[in-house]
C-alpha positions in Angstrom: 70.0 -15.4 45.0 67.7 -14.2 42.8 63.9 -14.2 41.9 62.8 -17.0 38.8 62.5 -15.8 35.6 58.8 -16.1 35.8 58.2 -14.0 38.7 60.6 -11.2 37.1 58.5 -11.4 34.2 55.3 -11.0 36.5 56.9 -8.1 38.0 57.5 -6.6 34.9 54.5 -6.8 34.0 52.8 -5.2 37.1 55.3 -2.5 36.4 54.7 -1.7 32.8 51.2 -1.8 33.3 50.7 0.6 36.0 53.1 3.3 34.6 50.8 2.7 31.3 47.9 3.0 33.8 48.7 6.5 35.5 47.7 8.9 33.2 44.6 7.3 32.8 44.1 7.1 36.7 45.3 11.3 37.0 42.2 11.8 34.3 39.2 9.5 34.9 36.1 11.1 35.8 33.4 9.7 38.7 30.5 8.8 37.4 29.3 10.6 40.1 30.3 13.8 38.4 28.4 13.4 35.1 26.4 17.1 36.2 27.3 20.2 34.3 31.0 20.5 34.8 31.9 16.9 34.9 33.3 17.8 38.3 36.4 19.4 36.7 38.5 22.5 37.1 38.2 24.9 34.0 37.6 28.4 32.7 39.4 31.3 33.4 39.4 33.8 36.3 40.9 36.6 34.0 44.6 37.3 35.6 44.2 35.3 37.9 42.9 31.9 36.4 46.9 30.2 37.5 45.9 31.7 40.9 44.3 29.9 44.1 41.5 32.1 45.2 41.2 32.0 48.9 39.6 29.4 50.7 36.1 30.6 52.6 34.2 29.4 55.5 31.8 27.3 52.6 35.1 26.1 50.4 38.0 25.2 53.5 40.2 23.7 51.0 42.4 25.1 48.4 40.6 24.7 45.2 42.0 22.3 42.2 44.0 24.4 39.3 42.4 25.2 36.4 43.0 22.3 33.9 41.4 23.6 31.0 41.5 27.4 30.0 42.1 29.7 27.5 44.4 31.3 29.4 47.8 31.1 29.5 50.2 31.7 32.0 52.0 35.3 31.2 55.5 36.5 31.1 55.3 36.9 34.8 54.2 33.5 35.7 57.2 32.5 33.7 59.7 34.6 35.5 58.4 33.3 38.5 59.0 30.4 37.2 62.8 30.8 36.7 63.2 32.8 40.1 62.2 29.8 42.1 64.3 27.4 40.3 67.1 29.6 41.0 66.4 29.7 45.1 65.5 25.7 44.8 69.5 25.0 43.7 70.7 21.6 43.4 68.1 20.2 46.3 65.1 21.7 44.8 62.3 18.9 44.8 61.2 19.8 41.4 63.8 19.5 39.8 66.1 16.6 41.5 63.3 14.7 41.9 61.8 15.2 39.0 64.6 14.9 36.9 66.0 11.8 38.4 62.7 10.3 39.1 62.0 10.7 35.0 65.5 10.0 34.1 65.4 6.3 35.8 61.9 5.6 35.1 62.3 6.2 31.8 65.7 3.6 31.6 63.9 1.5 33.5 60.5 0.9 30.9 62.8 0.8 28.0 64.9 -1.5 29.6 61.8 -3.3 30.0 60.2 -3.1 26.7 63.6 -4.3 24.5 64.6 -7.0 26.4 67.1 -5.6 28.7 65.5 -5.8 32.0 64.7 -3.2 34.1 67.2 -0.4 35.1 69.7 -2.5 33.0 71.6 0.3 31.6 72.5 0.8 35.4 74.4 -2.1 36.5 72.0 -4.9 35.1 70.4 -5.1 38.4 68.5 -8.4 39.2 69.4 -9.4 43.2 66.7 -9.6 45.2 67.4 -6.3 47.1 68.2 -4.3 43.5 64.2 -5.4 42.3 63.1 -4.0 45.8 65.2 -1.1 45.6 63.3 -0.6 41.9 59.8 -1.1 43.3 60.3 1.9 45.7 61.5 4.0 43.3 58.7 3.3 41.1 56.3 3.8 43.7 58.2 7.3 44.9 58.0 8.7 41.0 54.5 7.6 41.0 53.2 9.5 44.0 55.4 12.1 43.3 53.1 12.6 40.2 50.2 12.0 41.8 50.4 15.0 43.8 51.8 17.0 41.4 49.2 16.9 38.7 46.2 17.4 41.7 48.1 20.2 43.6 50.0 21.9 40.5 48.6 20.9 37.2 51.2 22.8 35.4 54.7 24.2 36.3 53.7 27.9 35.6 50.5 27.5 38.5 52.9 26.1 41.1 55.8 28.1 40.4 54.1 31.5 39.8 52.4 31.2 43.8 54.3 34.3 45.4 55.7 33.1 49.3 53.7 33.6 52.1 55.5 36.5 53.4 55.2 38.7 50.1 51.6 37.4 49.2 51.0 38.8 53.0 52.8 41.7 52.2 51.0 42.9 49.3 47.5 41.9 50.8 48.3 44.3 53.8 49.3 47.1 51.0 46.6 46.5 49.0 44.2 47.1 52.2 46.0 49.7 53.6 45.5 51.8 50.5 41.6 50.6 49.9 40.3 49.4 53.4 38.9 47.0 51.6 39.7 43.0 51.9 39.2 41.5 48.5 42.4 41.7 47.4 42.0 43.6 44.3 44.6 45.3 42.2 46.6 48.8 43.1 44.7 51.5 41.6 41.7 50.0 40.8 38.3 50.8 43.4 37.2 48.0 45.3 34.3 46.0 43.6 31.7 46.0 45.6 29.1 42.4 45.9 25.4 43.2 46.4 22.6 41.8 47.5 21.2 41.2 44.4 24.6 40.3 42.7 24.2 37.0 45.6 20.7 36.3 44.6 22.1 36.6 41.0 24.8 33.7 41.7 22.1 31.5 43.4 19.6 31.6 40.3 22.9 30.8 38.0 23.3 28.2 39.5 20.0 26.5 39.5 19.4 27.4 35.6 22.8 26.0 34.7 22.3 22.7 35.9 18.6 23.0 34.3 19.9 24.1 30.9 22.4 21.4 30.8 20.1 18.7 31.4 17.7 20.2 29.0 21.2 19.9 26.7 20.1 23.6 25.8 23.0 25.4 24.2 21.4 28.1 23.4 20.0 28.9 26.9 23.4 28.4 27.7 25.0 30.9 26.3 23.1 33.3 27.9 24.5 32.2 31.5 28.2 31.4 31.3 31.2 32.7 28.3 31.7 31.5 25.5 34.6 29.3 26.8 32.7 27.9 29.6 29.6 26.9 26.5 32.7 25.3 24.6 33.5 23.0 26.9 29.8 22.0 28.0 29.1 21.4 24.2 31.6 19.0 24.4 30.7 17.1 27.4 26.8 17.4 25.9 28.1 16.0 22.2 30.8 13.0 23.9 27.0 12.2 26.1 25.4 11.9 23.2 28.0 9.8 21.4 28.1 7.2 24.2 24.0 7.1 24.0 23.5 8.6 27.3 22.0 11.8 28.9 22.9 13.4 31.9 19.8 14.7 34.1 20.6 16.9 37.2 17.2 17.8 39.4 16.3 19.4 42.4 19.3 21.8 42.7 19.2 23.6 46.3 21.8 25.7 47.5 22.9 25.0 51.0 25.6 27.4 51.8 28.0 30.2 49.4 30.2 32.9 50.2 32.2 35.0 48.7 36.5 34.1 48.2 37.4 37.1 46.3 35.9 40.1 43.9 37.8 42.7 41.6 37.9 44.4 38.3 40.5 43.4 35.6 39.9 46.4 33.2 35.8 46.6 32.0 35.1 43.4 33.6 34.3 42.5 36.6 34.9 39.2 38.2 33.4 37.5 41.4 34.7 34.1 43.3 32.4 32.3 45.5 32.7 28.8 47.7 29.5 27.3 47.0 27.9 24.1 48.5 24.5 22.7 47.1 22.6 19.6 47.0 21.4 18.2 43.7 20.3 14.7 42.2 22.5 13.5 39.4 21.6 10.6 37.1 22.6 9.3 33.4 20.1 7.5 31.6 19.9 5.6 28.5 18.8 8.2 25.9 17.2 5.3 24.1 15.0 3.5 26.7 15.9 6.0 29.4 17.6 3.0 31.8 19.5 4.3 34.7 23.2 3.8 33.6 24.9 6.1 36.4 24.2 7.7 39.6 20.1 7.6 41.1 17.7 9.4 42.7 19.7 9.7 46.1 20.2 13.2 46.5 23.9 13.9 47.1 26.3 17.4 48.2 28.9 19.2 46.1 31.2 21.9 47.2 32.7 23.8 44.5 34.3 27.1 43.8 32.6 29.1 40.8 33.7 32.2 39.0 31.8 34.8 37.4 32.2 37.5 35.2 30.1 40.7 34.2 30.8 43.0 31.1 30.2 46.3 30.5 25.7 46.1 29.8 25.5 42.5 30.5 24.9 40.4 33.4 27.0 38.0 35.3 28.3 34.8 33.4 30.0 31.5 34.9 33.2 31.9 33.8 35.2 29.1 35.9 34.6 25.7 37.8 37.2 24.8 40.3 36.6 21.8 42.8 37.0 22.3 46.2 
């Protein structure tokens, strides 16, 4: 027995659309997230922007990977790469999953698309049981890639992570040598947070928010890199294109502390969980109608990075959601 031709074609349909549909669905944006940052993961964290920094009493959860950066992963990230593709062998997820997962998805929607049916370069299945048999696999390769753009974003960033055991290993080196927990490099001094350096991070983040709102480049560029000001000119100039500004008000830190700190060279670098309360809102920039968001004042947890050059201050240098 098998289904009418109209419900195959209905099927089909619900298919094509959602595999259309998941790339859009692995990049929307909230609405809710219209405030400097657009509640994306970017920047760079020096050599360690394909890293996790550790979670923190403020942050619990592992922090998104960078999905926009300057950086790229380096020659070690990519020998990583191949090591654990070696240990994986033939039962690796990654790569019998992914490769049969792609393989037969992608038979499948040409299949589709020139008339063939689906999966019809692999037996010309159409019984009842060979649709359902389809629909699961579908579903599999889509979660699959669900979780692998939110937890890895990139091959380098999930293949470069060290095992627990080593990563453990070297912490304990690195802290038998220093007696210092931060986790900074082997022959380099411990970098050391102040008090000030905290009050430092607090004000960033209140005049951040403020200068975005005030869609004041120039301001700033004075508080964050250059790469961070790239991608807020962006957001600020695809606001303006859709008519709309974003307003964030009454910013109020509730509760930070400090993931990691070390020095990469001249520069120093600082990771911190950081939870704050803050109103967001998008408005007409026209008649100043409330398009997104209101006056409800709502709480964000997010991991920031900053960095501090030789004679200058500290500057946000990454956003990673937590």
């Amino acid at each position: 027995m098998t289904f009418p031709r109209r419900m195959r074609a209905l099927v089909k349909i619900f298919i094509v659309t959602l595999a259309l549909a998941l790339p859009l669905a692995m990049t929307v944006i909230s609405s809710a997230d219209a405030r400097g940052g657009g509640g994306r993961s970017m920047g760079s964290r020096g050599a360690r922007t394909y890293s996790a920094p550790p979670t923190t009493t403020t942050a619990p959860n592992a922090a998104a990977p960078v999905q926009r950066s300057i950086t790229q992963p380096g020659a070690a990230a990519g020998a990583a790469s191949a090591g654990a593709a070696a240990k994986g062998g033939m039962f690796s997820r990654p790569g019998l999953l992914g490769g049969l997962a792609a393989g037969f998805l992608g038979a499948g929607l040409f299949g589709m698309l020139f008339g063939g049916g689906l999966f019809s370069g692999l037996g010309g299945l159409s019984s009842i049981l060979g649709l359902v048999l389809q629909l699961g696999l579908i579903y599999l390769v889509v979660r699959f890639a669900m979780n692998w753009w939110r937890r890895r974003n990139a091959p380098a960033y999930a293949n470069a992570m060290p095992d627990a055991g080593a990563q453990q290993a070297q912490t304990a080196q690195m802290n038998a040598r220093s007696g210092f927990g931060f986790g900074f490099g082997a022959n380099t001094p411990p970098l050391q947070i102040t008090p000030a350096d905290y009050d430092t991070f607090e004000r960033r983040l209140g005049e951040i928010q403020a200068a975005w709102s005030n869609e004041d480049v120039e301001k700033l560029h004075t508080l964050a890199t250059p790469e961070m000001v790239s991608y807020f000119s962006e957001d600020l100039a695809e606001n303006k294109g859709r008519g709309v500004v974003n307003k964030v008000s009454d910013v109020k830190l509730l509760q930070g502390d400090l993931a990691e700190a070390w020095r990469e060279g001249p520069t120093d670098y600082a990771t911190l969980g950081l939870r704050f309360r803050l109103v967001d809102k998008t408005l007409d920039r026209a008649t100043g109608r409330l398009v997104e968001g209101g006056e409800t004042p709502e709480e964000v947890t997010e991991v920031w990075t900053f960095a501090r050059r030789p004679g200058a201050d500290w500057e946000l240098s990454a956003i990673q959601q937590a």
